[in-house]
N, C-alpha and C positions, 0 to 999 in steps of 0.2 A: 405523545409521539416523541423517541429521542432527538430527532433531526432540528427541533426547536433552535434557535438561538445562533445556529450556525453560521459563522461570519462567511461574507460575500470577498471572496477572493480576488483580487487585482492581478493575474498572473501578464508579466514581460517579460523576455529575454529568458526563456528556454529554448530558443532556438540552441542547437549544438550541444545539448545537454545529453547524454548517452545514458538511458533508463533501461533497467531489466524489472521484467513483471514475470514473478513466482506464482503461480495458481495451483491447490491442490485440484486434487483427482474425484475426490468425493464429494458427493451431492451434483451432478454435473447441471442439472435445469439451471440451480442458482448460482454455479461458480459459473456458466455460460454468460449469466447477466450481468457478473461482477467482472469480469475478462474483456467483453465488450463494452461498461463502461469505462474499466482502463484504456482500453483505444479509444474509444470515444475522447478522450482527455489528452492522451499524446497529440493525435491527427489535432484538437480544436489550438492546443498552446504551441504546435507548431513542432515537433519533436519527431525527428524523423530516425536515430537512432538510437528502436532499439530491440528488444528478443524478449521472448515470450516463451519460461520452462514452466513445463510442468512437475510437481512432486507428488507422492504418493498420498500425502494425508498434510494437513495442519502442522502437526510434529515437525515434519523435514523444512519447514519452511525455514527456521534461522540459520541451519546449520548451509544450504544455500545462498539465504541471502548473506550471510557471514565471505561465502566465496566471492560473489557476488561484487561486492564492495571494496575488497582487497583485489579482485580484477582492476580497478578504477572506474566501475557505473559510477555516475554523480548521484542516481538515484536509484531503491530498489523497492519496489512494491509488494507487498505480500498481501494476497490475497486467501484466505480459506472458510471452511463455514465448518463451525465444530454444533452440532444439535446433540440437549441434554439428552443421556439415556435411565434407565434404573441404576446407573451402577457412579461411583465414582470417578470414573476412567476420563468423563467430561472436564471435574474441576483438573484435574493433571494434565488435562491435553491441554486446556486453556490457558492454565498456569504457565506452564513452561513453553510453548509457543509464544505468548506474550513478554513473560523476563527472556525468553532467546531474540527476540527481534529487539528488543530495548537495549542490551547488550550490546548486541551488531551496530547499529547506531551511534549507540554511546562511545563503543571502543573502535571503530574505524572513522566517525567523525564522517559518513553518508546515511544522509537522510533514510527513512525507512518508512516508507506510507504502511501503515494501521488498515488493510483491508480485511481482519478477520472478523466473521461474524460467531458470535458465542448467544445461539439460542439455543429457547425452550422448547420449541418445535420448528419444523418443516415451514410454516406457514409464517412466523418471523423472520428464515432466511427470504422467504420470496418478498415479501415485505420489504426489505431492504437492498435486495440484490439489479433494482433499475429494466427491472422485465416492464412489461408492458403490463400495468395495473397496481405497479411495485409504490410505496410513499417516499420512499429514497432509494437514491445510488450511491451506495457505496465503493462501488469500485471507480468511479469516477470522482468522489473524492479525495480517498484516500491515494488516488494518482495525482488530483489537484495538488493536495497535503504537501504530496512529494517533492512535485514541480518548485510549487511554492518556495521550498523549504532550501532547494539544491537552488535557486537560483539567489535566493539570500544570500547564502552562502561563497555561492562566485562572487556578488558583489563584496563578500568583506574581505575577499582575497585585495583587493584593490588599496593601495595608501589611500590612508583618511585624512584630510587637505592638510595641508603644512608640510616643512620637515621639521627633525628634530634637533638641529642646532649644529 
Protein backbone atom coordinates (compact mmCIF):
# COMPACT_ATOMS: atom_id res chain seq x y z
CA UNK A 1 0.00 0.00 0.00
CA UNK A 2 1.53 3.49 -1.05
CA UNK A 3 0.37 5.30 2.10
CA UNK A 4 3.05 3.45 4.12
CA UNK A 5 5.57 5.63 5.84
CA UNK A 6 3.60 8.80 5.69
CA UNK A 7 4.82 11.33 8.28
CA UNK A 8 2.17 12.58 10.92
CA UNK A 9 1.74 16.19 10.44
CA UNK A 10 1.75 18.88 13.28
CA UNK A 11 -0.26 21.49 11.56
CA UNK A 12 -0.63 25.42 13.63
CA UNK A 13 -1.12 28.71 12.55
CA UNK A 14 -3.19 28.30 9.27
CA UNK A 15 -5.66 30.39 10.62
CA UNK A 16 -5.73 33.29 7.96
CA UNK A 17 -4.25 31.46 5.46
CA UNK A 18 -6.29 32.14 2.04
CA UNK A 19 -6.40 28.48 0.01
CA UNK A 20 -7.91 27.76 -3.37
CA UNK A 21 -8.87 24.04 -4.21
CA UNK A 22 -8.80 23.18 -8.08
CA UNK A 23 -10.78 19.83 -8.77
CA UNK A 24 -11.19 18.45 -12.10
CA UNK A 25 -14.51 17.33 -13.72
CA UNK A 26 -13.83 13.73 -14.35
CA UNK A 27 -14.34 10.65 -12.65
CA UNK A 28 -16.88 12.61 -10.19
CA UNK A 29 -17.51 9.47 -7.54
CA UNK A 30 -13.82 9.82 -6.69
CA UNK A 31 -13.02 13.63 -7.27
CA UNK A 32 -16.26 13.92 -4.82
CA UNK A 33 -14.15 12.16 -2.12
CA UNK A 34 -10.95 13.90 -2.86
CA UNK A 35 -13.07 17.52 -2.69
CA UNK A 36 -14.59 16.55 0.64
CA UNK A 37 -11.45 15.57 1.89
CA UNK A 38 -10.01 18.84 1.16
CA UNK A 39 -12.66 20.47 3.17
CA UNK A 40 -12.47 18.13 5.61
CA UNK A 41 -8.81 19.58 6.05
CA UNK A 42 -9.43 23.29 5.80
CA UNK A 43 -12.71 23.19 8.35
CA UNK A 44 -10.14 20.71 10.88
CA UNK A 45 -6.75 23.31 10.61
CA UNK A 46 -9.04 26.14 10.88
CA UNK A 47 -9.08 27.95 7.37
CA UNK A 48 -11.86 29.72 6.82
CA UNK A 49 -10.86 31.41 3.51
CA UNK A 50 -11.30 29.94 0.80
CA UNK A 51 -12.86 28.84 -3.05
CA UNK A 52 -13.43 25.94 -4.51
CA UNK A 53 -13.07 25.79 -8.90
CA UNK A 54 -13.63 23.55 -10.91
CA UNK A 55 -11.68 22.61 -14.31
CA UNK A 56 -12.38 20.44 -17.12
CA UNK A 57 -9.91 17.66 -17.00
CA UNK A 58 -6.25 17.08 -15.01
CA UNK A 59 -4.60 19.15 -17.95
CA UNK A 60 -6.12 22.58 -16.96
CA UNK A 61 -5.07 22.22 -13.50
CA UNK A 62 -1.62 24.22 -13.59
CA UNK A 63 -2.47 26.66 -16.00
CA UNK A 64 -5.22 27.70 -13.04
CA UNK A 65 -3.35 27.01 -10.31
CA UNK A 66 -0.49 29.24 -12.00
CA UNK A 67 -3.46 32.20 -11.69
CA UNK A 68 -4.18 31.04 -8.71
CA UNK A 69 -0.99 31.90 -6.98
CA UNK A 70 -0.15 35.06 -8.72
CA UNK A 71 -3.71 36.22 -7.26
CA UNK A 72 -2.00 35.85 -3.73
CA UNK A 73 -3.72 32.30 -2.36
CA UNK A 74 -0.91 31.21 0.09
CA UNK A 75 -1.86 27.95 -0.90
CA UNK A 76 -3.35 25.91 -4.00
CA UNK A 77 -4.46 22.47 -4.23
CA UNK A 78 -4.88 20.38 -7.19
CA UNK A 79 -6.89 17.88 -7.13
CA UNK A 80 -7.57 15.35 -10.24
CA UNK A 81 -7.61 11.54 -11.16
CA UNK A 82 -6.08 10.66 -14.63
CA UNK A 83 -6.97 6.46 -15.11
CA UNK A 84 -4.64 4.56 -17.55
CA UNK A 85 -6.36 3.86 -20.85
CA UNK A 86 -5.04 1.74 -24.17
CA UNK A 87 -3.58 4.69 -25.57
CA UNK A 88 -0.77 6.87 -24.47
CA UNK A 89 -2.74 10.02 -24.04
CA UNK A 90 -2.39 8.91 -19.92
CA UNK A 91 1.61 9.07 -19.77
CA UNK A 92 0.99 12.97 -21.47
CA UNK A 93 -1.69 13.97 -19.31
CA UNK A 94 0.34 12.87 -16.26
CA UNK A 95 3.42 14.21 -17.38
CA UNK A 96 2.58 17.55 -18.01
CA UNK A 97 -0.12 18.18 -15.31
CA UNK A 98 2.59 17.19 -12.97
CA UNK A 99 5.93 19.38 -14.43
CA UNK A 100 2.75 22.19 -14.70
CA UNK A 101 2.10 22.22 -11.04
CA UNK A 102 5.83 21.86 -10.08
CA UNK A 103 6.49 24.72 -12.18
CA UNK A 104 3.72 26.86 -10.48
CA UNK A 105 5.17 26.26 -7.33
CA UNK A 106 8.65 26.55 -8.10
CA UNK A 107 8.11 29.81 -10.08
CA UNK A 108 5.57 31.73 -7.78
CA UNK A 109 7.12 30.57 -4.60
CA UNK A 110 3.11 29.05 -3.39
CA UNK A 111 2.90 25.85 -2.22
CA UNK A 112 0.95 23.39 -4.50
CA UNK A 113 -0.54 20.34 -2.73
CA UNK A 114 0.08 17.08 -5.03
CA UNK A 115 -3.75 15.87 -5.14
CA UNK A 116 -3.60 13.92 -8.54
CA UNK A 117 -4.15 10.46 -8.71
CA UNK A 118 -2.32 8.56 -11.79
CA UNK A 119 -3.99 5.14 -11.84
CA UNK A 120 -4.24 1.84 -13.43
CA UNK A 121 -7.92 1.51 -12.90
CA UNK A 122 -11.18 2.87 -11.64
CA UNK A 123 -10.72 0.94 -8.50
CA UNK A 124 -7.16 2.61 -7.30
CA UNK A 125 -8.89 5.89 -7.74
CA UNK A 126 -11.56 4.74 -5.05
CA UNK A 127 -8.87 3.23 -3.28
CA UNK A 128 -7.45 6.52 -2.51
CA UNK A 129 -10.00 9.03 -2.94
CA UNK A 130 -11.30 8.86 1.38
CA UNK A 131 -14.93 7.41 0.22
CA UNK A 132 -16.18 5.38 2.75
CA UNK A 133 -14.23 1.89 2.45
CA UNK A 134 -11.27 4.02 0.57
CA UNK A 135 -7.20 2.99 2.46
CA UNK A 136 -6.29 6.67 1.98
CA UNK A 137 -7.38 10.23 1.50
CA UNK A 138 -5.86 11.97 -0.63
CA UNK A 139 -7.40 14.90 -0.95
CA UNK A 140 -7.02 15.60 2.72
CA UNK A 141 -3.59 15.22 2.51
CA UNK A 142 -2.50 16.77 -0.07
CA UNK A 143 -4.59 19.95 1.55
CA UNK A 144 -2.65 18.88 4.74
CA UNK A 145 0.66 19.11 2.29
CA UNK A 146 -0.37 22.47 1.52
CA UNK A 147 -1.37 23.93 4.83
CA UNK A 148 1.65 22.57 6.17
CA UNK A 149 3.89 23.92 3.59
CA UNK A 150 2.14 27.78 3.30
CA UNK A 151 2.39 28.08 7.00
CA UNK A 152 6.25 27.28 7.07
CA UNK A 153 6.52 29.56 4.92
CA UNK A 154 4.79 32.51 6.77
CA UNK A 155 6.93 31.65 9.38
CA UNK A 156 10.26 32.36 7.48
CA UNK A 157 8.80 35.66 6.47
CA UNK A 158 9.59 36.43 10.19
CA UNK A 159 13.48 37.78 11.21
CA UNK A 160 15.56 35.05 12.52
CA UNK A 161 16.80 36.21 16.03
CA UNK A 162 19.46 38.70 15.97
CA UNK A 163 20.23 41.67 13.93
CA UNK A 164 22.74 42.06 11.61
CA UNK A 165 25.23 44.57 12.91
Amino acid sequence: MSGEGAPKLELSDCEGLRVAVIASQWHERIMGGLLDGAQRALKEYGVEDSVVLRVPGSFELPVVAKALAERGYDAVVALGVVIRGGTPHFDYVCEAATMGLVQVSANTGVPVGFGLLTCDDEQQGLDRAGLEGSREDKGFEATTAALATAALLRGLSAPVGGSAG
